[in-house]
ZADO-1210 file (C-alpha; in nm, 4 decimals, padded with zeros to 6 digits):
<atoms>
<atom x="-03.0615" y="-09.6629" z="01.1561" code="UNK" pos="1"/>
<atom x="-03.2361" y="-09.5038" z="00.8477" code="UNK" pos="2"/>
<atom x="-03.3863" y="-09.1345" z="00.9621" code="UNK" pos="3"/>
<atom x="-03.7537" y="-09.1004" z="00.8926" code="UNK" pos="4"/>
<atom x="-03.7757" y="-08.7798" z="00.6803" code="UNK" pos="5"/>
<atom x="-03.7751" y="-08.8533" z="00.3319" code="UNK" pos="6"/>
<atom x="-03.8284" y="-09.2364" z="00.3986" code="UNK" pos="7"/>
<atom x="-04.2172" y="-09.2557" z="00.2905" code="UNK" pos="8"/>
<atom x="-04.4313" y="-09.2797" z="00.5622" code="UNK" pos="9"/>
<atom x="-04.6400" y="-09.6032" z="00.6519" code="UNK" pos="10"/>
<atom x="-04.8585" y="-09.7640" z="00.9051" code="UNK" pos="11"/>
<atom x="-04.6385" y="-10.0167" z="00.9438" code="UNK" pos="12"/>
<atom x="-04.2989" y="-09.9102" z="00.9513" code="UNK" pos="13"/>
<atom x="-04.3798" y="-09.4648" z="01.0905" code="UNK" pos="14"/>
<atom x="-04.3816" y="-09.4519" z="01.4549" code="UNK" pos="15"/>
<atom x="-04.6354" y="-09.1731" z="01.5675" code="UNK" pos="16"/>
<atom x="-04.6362" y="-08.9412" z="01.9357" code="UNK" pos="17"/>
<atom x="-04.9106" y="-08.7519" z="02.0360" code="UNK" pos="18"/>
<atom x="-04.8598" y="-08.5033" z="02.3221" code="UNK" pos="19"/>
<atom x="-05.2141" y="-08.3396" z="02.4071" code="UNK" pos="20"/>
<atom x="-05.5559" y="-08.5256" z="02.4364" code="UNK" pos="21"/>
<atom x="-05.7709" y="-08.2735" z="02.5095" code="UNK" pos="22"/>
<atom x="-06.1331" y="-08.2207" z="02.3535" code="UNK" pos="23"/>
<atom x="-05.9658" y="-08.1705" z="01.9940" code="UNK" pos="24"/>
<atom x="-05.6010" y="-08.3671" z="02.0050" code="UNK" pos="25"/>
<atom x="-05.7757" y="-08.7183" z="02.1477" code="UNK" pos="26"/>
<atom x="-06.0087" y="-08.7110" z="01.8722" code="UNK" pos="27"/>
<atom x="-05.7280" y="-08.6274" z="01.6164" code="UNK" pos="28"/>
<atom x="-05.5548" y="-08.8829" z="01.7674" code="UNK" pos="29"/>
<atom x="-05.7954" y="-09.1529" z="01.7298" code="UNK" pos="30"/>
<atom x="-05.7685" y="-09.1007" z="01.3054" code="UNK" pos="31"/>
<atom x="-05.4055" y="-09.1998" z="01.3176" code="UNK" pos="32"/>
<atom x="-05.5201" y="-09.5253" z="01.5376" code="UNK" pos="33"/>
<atom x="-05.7789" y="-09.6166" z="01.3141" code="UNK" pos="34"/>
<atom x="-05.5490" y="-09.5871" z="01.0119" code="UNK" pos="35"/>
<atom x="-05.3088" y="-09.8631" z="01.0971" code="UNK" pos="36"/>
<atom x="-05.0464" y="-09.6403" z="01.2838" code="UNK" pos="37"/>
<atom x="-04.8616" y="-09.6986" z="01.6090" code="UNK" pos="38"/>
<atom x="-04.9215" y="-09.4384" z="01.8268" code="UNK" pos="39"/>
<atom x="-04.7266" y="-09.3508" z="02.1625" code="UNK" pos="40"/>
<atom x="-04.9192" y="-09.1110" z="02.3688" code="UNK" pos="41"/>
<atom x="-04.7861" y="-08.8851" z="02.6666" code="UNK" pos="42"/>
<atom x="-05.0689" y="-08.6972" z="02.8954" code="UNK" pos="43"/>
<atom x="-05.0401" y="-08.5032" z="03.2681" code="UNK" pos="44"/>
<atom x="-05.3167" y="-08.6786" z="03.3311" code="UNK" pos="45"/>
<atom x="-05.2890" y="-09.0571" z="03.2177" code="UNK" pos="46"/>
<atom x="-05.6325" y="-09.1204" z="03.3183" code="UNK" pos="47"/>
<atom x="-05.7447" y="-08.9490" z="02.9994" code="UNK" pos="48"/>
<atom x="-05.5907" y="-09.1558" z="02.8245" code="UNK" pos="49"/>
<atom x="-05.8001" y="-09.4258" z="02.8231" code="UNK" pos="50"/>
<atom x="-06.0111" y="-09.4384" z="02.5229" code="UNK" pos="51"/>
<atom x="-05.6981" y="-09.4063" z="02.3172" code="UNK" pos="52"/>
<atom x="-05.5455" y="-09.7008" z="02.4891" code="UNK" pos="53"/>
<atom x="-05.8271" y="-09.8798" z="02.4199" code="UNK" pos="54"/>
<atom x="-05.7570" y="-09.8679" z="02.0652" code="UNK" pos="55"/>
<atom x="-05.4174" y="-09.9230" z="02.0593" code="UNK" pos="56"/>
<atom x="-05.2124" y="-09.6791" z="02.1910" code="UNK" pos="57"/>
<atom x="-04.9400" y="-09.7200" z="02.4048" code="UNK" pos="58"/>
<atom x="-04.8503" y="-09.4523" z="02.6763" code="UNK" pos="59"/>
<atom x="-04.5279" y="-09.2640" z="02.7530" code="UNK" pos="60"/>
<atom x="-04.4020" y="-09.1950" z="03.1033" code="UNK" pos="61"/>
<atom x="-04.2334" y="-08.8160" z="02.9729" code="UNK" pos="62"/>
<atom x="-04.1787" y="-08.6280" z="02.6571" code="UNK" pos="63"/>
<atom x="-03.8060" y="-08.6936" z="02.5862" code="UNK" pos="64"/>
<atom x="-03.8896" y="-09.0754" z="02.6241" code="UNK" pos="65"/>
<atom x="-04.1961" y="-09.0352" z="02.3804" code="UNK" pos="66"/>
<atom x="-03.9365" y="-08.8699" z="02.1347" code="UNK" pos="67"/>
<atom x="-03.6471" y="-09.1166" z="02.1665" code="UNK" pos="68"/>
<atom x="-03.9314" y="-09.3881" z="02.0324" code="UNK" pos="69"/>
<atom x="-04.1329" y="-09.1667" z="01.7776" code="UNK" pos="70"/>
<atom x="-04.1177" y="-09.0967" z="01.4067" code="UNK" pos="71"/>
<atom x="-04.3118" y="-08.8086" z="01.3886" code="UNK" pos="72"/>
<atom x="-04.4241" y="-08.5996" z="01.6988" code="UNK" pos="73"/>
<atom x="-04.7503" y="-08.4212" z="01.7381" code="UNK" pos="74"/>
<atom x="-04.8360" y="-08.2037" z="01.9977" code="UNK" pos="75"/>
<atom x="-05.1408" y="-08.0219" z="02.0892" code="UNK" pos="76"/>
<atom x="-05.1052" y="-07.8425" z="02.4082" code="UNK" pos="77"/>
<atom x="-05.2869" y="-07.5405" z="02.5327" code="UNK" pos="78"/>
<atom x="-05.0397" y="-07.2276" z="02.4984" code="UNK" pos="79"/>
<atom x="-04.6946" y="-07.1033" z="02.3828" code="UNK" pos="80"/>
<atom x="-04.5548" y="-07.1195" z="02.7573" code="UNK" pos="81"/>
<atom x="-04.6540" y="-07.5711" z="02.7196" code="UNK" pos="82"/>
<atom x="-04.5366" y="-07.5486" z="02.3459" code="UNK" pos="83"/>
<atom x="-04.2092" y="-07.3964" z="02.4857" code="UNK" pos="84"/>
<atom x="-04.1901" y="-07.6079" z="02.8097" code="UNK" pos="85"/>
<atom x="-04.2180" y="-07.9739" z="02.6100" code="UNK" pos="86"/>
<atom x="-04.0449" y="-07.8837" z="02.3126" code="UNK" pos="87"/>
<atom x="-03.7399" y="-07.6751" z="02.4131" code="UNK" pos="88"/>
<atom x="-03.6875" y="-07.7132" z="02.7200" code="UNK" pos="89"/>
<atom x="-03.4499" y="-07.9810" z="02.9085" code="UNK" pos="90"/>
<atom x="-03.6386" y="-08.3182" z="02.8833" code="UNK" pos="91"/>
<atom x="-03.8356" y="-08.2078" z="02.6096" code="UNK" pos="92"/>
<atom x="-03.8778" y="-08.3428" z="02.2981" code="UNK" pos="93"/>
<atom x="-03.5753" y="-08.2078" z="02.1202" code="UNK" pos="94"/>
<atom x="-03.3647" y="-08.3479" z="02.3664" code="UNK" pos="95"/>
<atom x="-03.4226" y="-08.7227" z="02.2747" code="UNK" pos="96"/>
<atom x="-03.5366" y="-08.6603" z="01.8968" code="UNK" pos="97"/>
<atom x="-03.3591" y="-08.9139" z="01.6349" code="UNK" pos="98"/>
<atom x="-03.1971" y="-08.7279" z="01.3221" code="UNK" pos="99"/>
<atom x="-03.4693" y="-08.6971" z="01.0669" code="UNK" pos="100"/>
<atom x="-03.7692" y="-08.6789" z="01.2806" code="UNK" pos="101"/>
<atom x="-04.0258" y="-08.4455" z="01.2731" code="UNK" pos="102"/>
<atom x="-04.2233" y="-08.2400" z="01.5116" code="UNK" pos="103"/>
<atom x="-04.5930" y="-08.1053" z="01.4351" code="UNK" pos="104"/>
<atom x="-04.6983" y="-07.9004" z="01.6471" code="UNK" pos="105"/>
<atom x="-05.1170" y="-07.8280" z="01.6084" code="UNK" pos="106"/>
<atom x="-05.1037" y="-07.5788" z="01.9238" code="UNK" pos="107"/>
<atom x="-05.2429" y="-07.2337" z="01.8536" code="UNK" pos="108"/>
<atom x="-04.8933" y="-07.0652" z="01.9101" code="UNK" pos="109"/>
<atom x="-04.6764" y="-06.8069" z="01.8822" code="UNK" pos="110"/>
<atom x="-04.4870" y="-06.7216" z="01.5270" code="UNK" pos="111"/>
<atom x="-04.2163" y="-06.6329" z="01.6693" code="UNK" pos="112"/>
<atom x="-04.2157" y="-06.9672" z="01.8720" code="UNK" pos="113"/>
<atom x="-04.2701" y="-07.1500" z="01.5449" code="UNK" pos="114"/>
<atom x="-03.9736" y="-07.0337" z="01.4102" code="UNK" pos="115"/>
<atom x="-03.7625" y="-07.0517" z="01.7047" code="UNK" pos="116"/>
<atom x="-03.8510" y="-07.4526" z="01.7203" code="UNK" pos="117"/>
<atom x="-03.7536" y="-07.5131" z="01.3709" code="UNK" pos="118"/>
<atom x="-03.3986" y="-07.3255" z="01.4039" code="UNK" pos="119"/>
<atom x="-03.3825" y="-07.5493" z="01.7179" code="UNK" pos="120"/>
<atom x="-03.5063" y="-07.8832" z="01.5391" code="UNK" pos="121"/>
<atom x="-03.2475" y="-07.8020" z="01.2561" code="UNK" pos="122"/>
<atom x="-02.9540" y="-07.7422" z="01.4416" code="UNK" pos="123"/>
<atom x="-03.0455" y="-08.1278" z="01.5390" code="UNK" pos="124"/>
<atom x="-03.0823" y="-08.2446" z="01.1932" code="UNK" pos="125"/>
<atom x="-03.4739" y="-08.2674" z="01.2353" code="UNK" pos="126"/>
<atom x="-03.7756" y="-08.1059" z="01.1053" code="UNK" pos="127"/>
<atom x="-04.0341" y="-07.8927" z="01.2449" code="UNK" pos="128"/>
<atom x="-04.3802" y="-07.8189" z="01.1072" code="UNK" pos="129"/>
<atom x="-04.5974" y="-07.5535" z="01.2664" code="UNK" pos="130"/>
<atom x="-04.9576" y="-07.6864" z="01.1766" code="UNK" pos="131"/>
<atom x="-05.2459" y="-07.4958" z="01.3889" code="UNK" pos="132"/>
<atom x="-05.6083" y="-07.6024" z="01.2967" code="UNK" pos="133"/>
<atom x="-05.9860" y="-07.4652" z="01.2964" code="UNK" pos="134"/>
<atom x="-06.3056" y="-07.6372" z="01.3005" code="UNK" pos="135"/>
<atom x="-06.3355" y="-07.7114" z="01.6466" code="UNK" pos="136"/>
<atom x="-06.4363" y="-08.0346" z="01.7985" code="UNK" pos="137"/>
<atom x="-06.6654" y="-08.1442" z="01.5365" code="UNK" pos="138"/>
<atom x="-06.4201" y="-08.0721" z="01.2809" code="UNK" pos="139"/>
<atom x="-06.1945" y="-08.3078" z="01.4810" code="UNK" pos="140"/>
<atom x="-06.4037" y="-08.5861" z="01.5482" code="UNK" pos="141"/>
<atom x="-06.5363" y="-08.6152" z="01.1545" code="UNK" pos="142"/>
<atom x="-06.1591" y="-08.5593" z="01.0080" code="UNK" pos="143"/>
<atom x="-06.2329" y="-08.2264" z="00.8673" code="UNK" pos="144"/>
<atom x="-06.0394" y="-07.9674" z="00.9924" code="UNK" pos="145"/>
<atom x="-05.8792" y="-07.7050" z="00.8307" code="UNK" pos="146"/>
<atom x="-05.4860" y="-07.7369" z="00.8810" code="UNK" pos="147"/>
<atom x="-05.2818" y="-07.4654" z="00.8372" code="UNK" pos="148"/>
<atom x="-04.8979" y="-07.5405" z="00.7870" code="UNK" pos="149"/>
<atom x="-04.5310" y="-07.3365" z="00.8073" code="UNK" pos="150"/>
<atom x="-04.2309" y="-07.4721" z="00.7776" code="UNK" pos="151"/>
<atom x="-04.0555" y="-07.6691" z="00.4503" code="UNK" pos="152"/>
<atom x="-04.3059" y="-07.7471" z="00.2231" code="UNK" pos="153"/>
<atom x="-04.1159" y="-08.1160" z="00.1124" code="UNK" pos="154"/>
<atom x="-04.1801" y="-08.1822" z="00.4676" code="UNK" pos="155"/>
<atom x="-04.4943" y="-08.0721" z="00.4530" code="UNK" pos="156"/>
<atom x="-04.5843" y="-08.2994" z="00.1716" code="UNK" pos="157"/>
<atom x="-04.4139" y="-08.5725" z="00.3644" code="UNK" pos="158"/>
<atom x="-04.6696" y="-08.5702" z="00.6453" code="UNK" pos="159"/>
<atom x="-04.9603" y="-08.5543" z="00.3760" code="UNK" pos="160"/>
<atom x="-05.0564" y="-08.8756" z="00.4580" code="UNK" pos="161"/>
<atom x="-05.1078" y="-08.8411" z="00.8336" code="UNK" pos="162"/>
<atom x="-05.2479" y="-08.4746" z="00.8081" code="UNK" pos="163"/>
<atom x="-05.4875" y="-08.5855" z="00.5283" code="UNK" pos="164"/>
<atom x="-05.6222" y="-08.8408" z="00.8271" code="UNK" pos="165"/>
<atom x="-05.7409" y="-08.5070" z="00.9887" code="UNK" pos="166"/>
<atom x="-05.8665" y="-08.2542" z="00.7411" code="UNK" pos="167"/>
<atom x="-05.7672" y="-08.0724" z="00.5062" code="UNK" pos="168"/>
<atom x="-05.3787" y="-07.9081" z="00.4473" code="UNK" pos="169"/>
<atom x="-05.2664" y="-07.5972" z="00.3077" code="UNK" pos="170"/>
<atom x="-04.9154" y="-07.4793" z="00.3336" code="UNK" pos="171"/>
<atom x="-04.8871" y="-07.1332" z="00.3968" code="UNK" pos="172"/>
<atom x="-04.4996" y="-07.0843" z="00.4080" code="UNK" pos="173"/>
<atom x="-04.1728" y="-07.1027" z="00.5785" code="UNK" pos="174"/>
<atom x="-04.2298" y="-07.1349" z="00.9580" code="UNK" pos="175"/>
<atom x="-04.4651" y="-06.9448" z="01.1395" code="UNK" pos="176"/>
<atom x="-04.6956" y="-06.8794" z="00.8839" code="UNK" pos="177"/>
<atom x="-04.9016" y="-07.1573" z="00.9909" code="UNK" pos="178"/>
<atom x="-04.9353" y="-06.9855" z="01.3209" code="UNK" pos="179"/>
<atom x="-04.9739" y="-06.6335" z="01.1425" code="UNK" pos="180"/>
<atom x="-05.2897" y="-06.7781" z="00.9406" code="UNK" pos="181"/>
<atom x="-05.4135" y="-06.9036" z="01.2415" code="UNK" pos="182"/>
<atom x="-05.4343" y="-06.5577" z="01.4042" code="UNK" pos="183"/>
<atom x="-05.5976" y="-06.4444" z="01.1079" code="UNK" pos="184"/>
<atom x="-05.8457" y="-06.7084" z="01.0995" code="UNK" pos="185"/>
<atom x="-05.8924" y="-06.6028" z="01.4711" code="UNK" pos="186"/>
<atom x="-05.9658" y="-06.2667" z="01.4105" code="UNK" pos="187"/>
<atom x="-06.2296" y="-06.3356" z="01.1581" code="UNK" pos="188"/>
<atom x="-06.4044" y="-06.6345" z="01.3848" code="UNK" pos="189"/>
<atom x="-06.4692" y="-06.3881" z="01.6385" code="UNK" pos="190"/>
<atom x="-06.5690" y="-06.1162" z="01.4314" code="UNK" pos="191"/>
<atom x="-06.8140" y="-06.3852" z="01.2913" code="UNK" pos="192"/>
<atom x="-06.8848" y="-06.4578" z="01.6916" code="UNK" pos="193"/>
<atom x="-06.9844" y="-06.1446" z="01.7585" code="UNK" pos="194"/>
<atom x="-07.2450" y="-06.0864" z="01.4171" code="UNK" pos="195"/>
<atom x="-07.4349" y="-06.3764" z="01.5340" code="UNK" pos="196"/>
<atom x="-07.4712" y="-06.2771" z="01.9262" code="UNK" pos="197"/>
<atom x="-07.5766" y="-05.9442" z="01.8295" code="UNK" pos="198"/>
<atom x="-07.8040" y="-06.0861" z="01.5490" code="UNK" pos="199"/>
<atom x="-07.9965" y="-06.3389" z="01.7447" code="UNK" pos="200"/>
<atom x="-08.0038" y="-06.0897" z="02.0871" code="UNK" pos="201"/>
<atom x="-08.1477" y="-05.8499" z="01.8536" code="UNK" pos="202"/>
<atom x="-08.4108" y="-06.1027" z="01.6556" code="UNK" pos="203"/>
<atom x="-08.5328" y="-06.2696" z="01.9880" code="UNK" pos="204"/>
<atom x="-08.5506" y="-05.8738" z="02.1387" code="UNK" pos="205"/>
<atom x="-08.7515" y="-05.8173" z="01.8271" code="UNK" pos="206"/>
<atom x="-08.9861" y="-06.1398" z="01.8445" code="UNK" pos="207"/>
<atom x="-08.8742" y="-06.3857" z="01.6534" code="UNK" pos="208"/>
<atom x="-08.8647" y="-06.7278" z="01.6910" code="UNK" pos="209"/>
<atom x="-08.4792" y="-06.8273" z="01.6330" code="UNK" pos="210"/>
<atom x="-08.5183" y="-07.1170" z="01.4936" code="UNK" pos="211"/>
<atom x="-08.7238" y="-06.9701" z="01.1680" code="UNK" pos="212"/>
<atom x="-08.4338" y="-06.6872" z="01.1787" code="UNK" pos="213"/>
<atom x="-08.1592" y="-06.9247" z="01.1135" code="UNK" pos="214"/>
<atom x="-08.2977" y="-07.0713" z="00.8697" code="UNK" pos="215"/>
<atom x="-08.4551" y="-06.7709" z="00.7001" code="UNK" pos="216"/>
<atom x="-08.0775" y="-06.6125" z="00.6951" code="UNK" pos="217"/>
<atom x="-07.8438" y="-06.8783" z="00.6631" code="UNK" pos="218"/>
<atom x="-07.8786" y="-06.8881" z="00.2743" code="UNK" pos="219"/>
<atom x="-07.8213" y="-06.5618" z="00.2346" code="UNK" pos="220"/>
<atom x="-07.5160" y="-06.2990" z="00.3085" code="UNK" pos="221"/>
<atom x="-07.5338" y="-06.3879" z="00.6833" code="UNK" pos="222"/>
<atom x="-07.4666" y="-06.7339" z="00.6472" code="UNK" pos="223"/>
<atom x="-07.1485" y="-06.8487" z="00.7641" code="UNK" pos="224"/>
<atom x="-06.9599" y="-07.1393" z="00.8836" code="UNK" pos="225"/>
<atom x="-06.9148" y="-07.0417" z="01.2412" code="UNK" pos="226"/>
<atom x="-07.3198" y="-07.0029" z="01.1685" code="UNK" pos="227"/>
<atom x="-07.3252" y="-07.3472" z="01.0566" code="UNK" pos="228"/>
<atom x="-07.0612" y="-07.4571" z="01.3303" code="UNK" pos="229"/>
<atom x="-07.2376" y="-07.2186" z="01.6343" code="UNK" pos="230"/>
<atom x="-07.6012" y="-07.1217" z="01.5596" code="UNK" pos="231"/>
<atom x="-07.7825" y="-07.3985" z="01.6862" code="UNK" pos="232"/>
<atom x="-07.5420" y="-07.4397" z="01.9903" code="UNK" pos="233"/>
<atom x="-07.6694" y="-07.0493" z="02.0792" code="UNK" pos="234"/>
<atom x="-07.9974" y="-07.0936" z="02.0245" code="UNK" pos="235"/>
<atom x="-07.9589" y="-07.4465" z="02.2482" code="UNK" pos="236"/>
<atom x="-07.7873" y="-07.2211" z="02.4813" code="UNK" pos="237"/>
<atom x="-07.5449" y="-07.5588" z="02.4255" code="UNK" pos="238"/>
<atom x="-07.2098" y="-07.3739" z="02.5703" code="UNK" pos="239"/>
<atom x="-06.9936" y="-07.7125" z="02.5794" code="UNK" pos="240"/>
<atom x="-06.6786" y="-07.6246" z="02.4339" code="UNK" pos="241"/>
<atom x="-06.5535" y="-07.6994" z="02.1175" code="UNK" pos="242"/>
<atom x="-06.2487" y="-07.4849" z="02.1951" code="UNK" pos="243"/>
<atom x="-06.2386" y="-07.3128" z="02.4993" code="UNK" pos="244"/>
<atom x="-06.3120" y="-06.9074" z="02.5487" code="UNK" pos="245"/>
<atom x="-05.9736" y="-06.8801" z="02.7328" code="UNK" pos="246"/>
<atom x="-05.7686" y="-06.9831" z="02.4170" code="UNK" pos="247"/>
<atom x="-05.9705" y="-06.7481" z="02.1589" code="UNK" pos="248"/>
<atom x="-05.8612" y="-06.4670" z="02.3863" code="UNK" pos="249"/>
<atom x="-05.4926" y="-06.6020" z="02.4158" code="UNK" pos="250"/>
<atom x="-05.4793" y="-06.6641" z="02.0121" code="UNK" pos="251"/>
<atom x="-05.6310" y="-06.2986" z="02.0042" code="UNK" pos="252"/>
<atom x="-05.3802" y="-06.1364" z="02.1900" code="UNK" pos="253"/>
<atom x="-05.1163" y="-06.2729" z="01.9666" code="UNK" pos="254"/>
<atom x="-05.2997" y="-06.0843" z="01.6744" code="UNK" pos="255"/>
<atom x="-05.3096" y="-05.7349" z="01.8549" code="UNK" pos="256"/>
<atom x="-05.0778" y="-05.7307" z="02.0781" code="UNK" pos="257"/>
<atom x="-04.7709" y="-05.8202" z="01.8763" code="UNK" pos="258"/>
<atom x="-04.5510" y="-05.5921" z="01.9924" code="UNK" pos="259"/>
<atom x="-04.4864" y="-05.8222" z="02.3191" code="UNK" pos="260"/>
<atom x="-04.3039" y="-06.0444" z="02.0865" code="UNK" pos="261"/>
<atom x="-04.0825" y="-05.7787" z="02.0146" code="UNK" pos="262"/>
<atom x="-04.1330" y="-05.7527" z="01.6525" code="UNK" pos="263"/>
<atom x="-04.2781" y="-05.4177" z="01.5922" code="UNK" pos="264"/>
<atom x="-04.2574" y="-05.4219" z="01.2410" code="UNK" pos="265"/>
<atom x="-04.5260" y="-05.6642" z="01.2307" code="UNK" pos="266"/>
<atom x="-04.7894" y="-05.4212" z="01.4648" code="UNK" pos="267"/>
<atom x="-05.1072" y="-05.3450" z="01.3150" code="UNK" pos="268"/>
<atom x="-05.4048" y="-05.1330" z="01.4761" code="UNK" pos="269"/>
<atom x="-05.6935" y="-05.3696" z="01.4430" code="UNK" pos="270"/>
<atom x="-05.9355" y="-05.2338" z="01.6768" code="UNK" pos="271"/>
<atom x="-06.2508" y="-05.5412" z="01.5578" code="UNK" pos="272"/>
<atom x="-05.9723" y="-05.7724" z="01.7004" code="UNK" pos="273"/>
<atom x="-05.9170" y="-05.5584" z="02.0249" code="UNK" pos="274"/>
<atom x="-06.3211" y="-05.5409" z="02.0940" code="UNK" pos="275"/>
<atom x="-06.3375" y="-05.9161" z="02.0114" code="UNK" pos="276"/>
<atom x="-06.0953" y="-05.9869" z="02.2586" code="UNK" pos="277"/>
<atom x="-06.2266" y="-05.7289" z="02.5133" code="UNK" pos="278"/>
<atom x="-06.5729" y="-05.9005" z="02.4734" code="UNK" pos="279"/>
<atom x="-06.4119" y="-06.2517" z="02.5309" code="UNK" pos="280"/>
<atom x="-06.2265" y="-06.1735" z="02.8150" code="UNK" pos="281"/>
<atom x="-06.5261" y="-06.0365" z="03.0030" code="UNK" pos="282"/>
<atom x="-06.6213" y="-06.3980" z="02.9311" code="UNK" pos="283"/>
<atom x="-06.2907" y="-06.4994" z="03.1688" code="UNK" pos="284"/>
<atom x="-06.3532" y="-06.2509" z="03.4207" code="UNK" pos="285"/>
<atom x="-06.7151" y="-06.3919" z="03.4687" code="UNK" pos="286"/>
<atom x="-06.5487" y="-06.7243" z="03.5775" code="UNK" pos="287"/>
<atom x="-06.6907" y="-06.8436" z="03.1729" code="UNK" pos="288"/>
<atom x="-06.3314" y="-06.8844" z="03.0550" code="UNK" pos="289"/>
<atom x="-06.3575" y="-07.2989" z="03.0280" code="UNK" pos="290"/>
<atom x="-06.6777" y="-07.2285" z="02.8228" code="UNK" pos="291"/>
<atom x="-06.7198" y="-07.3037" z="02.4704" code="UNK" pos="292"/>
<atom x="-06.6411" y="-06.9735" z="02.2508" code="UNK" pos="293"/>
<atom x="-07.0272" y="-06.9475" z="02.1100" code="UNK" pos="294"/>
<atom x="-07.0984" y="-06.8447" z="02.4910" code="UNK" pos="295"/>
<atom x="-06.9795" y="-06.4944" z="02.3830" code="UNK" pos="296"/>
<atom x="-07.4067" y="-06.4072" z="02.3059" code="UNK" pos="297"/>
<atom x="-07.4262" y="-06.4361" z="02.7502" code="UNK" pos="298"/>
<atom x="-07.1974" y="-06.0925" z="02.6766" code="UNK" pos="299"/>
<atom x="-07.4416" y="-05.9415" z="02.4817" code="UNK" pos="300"/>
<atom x="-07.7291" y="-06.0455" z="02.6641" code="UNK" pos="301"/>
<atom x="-07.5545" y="-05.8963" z="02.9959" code="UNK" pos="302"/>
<atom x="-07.4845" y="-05.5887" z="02.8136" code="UNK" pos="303"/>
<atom x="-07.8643" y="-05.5816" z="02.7538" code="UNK" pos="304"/>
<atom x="-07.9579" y="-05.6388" z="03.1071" code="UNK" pos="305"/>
<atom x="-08.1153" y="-06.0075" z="03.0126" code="UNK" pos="306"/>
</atoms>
């Protein structure tokens, strides 16, 4: 049997797994359906699977038997400890993975992780690709995301195709990066977060009507996508997630408190990142963890006795 990596990929011929349907991967997902691909799904919970099988999909019973029929792998899970548990793990998808096939993994992980998969996937003769993303659920839905991708960048290439199907693809570096720019990206969404909950607490305490202050501002220095991407949700008080509070404080964590992974080297004091996080995880500890991340203005409000 020919392996898949280099052999171009096609609609007809590339056979696609998708591990993770939540509010982002089901919606990513449904771009490789509505390209032409055949895609194999696997979910905890099949009975979320059923708009993709409506368009085609097809559904795995476990991850190693996804694998065994699959191409190219996605998964999309919610942490490191899932990333770990279906990839490395026995019955996972390295266990079953054909020479030549790649795994591209969209979870907001662990660098260290990232590069402990690909040694993995290479001592098999396959490929891994750490690709996290940003742009939330609307980002997913309209193909737009930002992807950010470690690992070999001929592989990377490879997948162009299929990640193009998505949004947008820039390859960062050897493996991990992907996951490193992530962080970063992280850091500066809730930094971003936290301008616009103090802003519009501040505007509304001061008697304006939030609408006209968008607007008024959004041209200017304070405009910014997570303005574009949150604003009106605040103002809405529209705290469906997107991506969920819970995560931003896990993908935090991985920024600033490094040193777990054992790799002080790579330890930086970033105390905006520590008070982002601090301010998110009050979110948790109010029971708001499953809330979308623009909730973080109910901090400031409590702060301010509203």
């Amino acid at each position: 049997m020919e392996t898949p990596y280099p052999k171009p990929i096609s609609p007809t011929q590339t056979r696609i797994g998708w591990i993770g349907i939540g509010v982002m991967g089901a919606a990513m997902a449904s771009h490789l359906l509505s390209a032409g691909y055949s895609l194999i799904i696997y979910a905890r919970s099949p009975s979320k699977a059923s708009s993709l099988l409506s368009q085609g999909a097809h559904l795995a019973h476990s991850p190693h038997q996804l694998a065994r029929q699959s191409d190219v792998v996605f998964t999309m899970v919610g942490n490191p400890q899932d990333v770990n548990q279906i990839v490395l793990q026995p019955n996972g998808i390295l266990s079953t993975l054909n020479p030549g096939a790649v795994i591209v993994d969209h979870t907001s992980s662990s660098p260290s992780l990232a590069r402990q998969i690909y040694a993995s996937a290479r001592e098999k003769g396959c490929w891994s690709v750490d690709a996290p993303v940003s742009g939330g659920d609307i980002g997913a839905r309209e193909g737009k995301l930002a992807i950010f991708a470690g690992g070999e960048r001929p592989v990377v290439e490879w997948l162009t195709p299929l990640l193009d199907l998505m949004g947008r693809v820039t390859y960062m570096g050897e493996a991990g990066c992907g996951q490193s720019c992530k962080i970063g990206n992280q850091i500066m969404v809730g930094a971003n977060l936290i301008g616009l909950s103090e802003g519009f607490v501040f505007a509304e305490k001061a008697g304006l009507e939030l609408s006209k202050y968008m607007e008024a501002i959004r041209g200017g220095g304070a405009g910014s996508m997570a303005m574009e991407l949150f604003g009106r949700r605040m103002i809405e008080r529209d705290f469906k997630p997107g991506a969920f509070v819970e995560y931003l404080v896990k993908d935090l964590g991985m920024g600033v408190d490094v040193v777990k992974e054992e790799e002080d080297e790579r330890v930086l004091v970033l105390p905006g990142a520590a008070l982002c996080k601090q301010l998110f995880s009050s979110m948790v500890a109010n029971g708001d963890g499953k809330l979308g991340i623009q909730g973080l203005i109910t901090v400031v409000e409590r702060i301010n006795g509203k």
